[in-house]
C-alpha positions in Angstrom: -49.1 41.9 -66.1 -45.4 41.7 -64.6 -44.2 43.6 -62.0 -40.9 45.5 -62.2 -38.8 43.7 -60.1 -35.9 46.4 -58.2 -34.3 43.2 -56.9 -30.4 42.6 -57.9 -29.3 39.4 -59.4 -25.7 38.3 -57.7 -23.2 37.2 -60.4 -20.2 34.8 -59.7 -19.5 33.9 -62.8 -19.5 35.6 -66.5 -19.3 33.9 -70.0 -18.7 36.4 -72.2 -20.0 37.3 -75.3 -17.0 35.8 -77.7 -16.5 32.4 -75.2 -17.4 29.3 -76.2 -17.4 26.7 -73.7 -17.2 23.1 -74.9 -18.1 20.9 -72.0 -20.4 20.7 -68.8 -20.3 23.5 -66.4 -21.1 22.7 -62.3 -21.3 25.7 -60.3 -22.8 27.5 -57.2 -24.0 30.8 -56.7 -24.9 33.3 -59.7 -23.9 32.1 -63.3 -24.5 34.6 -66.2 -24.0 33.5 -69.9 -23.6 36.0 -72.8 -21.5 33.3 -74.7 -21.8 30.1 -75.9 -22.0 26.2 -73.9 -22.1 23.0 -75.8 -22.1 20.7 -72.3 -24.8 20.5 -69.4 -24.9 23.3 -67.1 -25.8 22.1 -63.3 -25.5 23.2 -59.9 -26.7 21.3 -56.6 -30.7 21.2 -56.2 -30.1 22.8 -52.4 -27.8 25.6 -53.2 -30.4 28.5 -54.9 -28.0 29.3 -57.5 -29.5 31.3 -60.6 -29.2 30.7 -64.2 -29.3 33.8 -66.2 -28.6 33.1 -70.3 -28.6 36.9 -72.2 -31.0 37.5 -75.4 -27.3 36.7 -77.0 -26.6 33.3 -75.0 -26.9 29.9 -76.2 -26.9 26.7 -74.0 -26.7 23.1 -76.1 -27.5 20.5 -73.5 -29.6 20.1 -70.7 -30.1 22.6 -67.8 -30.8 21.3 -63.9 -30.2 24.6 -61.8 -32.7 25.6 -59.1 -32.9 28.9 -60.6 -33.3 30.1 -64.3 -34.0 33.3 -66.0 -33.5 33.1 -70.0 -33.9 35.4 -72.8 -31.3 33.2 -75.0 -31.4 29.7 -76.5 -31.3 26.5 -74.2 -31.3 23.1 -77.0 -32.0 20.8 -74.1 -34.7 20.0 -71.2 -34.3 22.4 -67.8 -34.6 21.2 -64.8 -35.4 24.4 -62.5 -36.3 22.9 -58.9 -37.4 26.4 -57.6 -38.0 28.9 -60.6 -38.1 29.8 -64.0 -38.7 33.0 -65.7 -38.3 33.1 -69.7 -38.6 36.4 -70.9 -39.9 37.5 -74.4 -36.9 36.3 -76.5 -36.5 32.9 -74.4 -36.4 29.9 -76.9 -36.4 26.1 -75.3 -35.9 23.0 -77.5 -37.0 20.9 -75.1 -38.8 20.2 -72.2 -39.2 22.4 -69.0 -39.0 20.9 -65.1 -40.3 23.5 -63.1 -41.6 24.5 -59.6 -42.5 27.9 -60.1 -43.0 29.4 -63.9 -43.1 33.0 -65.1 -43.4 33.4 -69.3 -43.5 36.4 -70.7 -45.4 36.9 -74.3 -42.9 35.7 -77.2 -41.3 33.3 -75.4 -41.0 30.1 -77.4 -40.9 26.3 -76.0 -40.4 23.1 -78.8 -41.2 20.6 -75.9 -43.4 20.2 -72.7 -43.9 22.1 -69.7 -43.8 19.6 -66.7 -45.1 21.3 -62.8 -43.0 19.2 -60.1 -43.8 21.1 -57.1 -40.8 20.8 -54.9 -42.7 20.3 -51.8 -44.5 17.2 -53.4 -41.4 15.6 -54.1 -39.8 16.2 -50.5 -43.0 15.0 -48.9 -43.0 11.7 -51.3 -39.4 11.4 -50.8 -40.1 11.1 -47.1 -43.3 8.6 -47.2 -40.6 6.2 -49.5 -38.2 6.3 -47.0 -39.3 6.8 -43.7 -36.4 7.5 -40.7 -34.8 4.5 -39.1 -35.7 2.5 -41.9 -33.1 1.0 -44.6 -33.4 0.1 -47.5 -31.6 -3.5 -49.8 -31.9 -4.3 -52.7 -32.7 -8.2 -53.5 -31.1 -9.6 -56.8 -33.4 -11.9 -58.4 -32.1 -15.4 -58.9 -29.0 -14.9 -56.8 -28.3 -18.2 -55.1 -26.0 -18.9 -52.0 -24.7 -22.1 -53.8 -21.0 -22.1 -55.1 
């Protein structure tokens, strides 16, 4: 069972209902699309900006925002480092990233659902490249003859 969340959702940004974006979209903060986007939507993995696509919003390409809540159409893979909720009318072709995942019944996903816990990747991140140490890269059959 869900709980009824009282919490408000900041919006920044608005595509309307009759906009049709053709292109990516980068932005920070809160991002809310009743419209239509043929491009990639991303914002920076530290930033906790939100995601939110209406029951009437589509998104044609892929999705890497930390935070998404959809009741629209996404036709590519999402990339949600922190969150995603897809609410009963959510439909994904494609697959899901996620850290945190909140479905409600109805929602449709054409594709895989993929946990990447974002503390596992900082921590591996870290053992890879430990501090004070660099890192070169070595190309094979390079040679220091003329």
């Amino acid at each position: 069972m869900f709980k009824n969340r009282s919490r408000t959702q900041r919006i920044d940004t608005l595509i309307g209902a009759g906009t049709r974006i053709i292109g990516d979209v980068q932005f920070t903060g809160g991002f809310h699309v009743d419209g239509h986007i043929k491009g990639n939507v991303d914002s920076p993995q530290d930033s906790g900006s939100t995601l939110s696509v209406s029951d009437a919003g589509i998104v044609e390409g892929s999705v890497a925002v930390p935070n998404v809540i959809l009741n629209g159409t996404v036709k590519g893979d999402i990339l949600a480092q922190e969150r995603v909720e897809l609410g009963a009318t959510a439909r994904v072709s494609g697959n899901v990233y996620y850290g945190l995942i909140e479905m409600e019944m109805g929602a449709e996903i054409n594709g895989k659902l993929i946990h990447e816990p974002l503390q596992a990747k900082a921590t591996a991140k870290s053992q890879a490249n430990p501090p004070g140490k660099s890192q070169v890269a070595i190309k094979a059959g390079a040679s220091d003859k003329p």
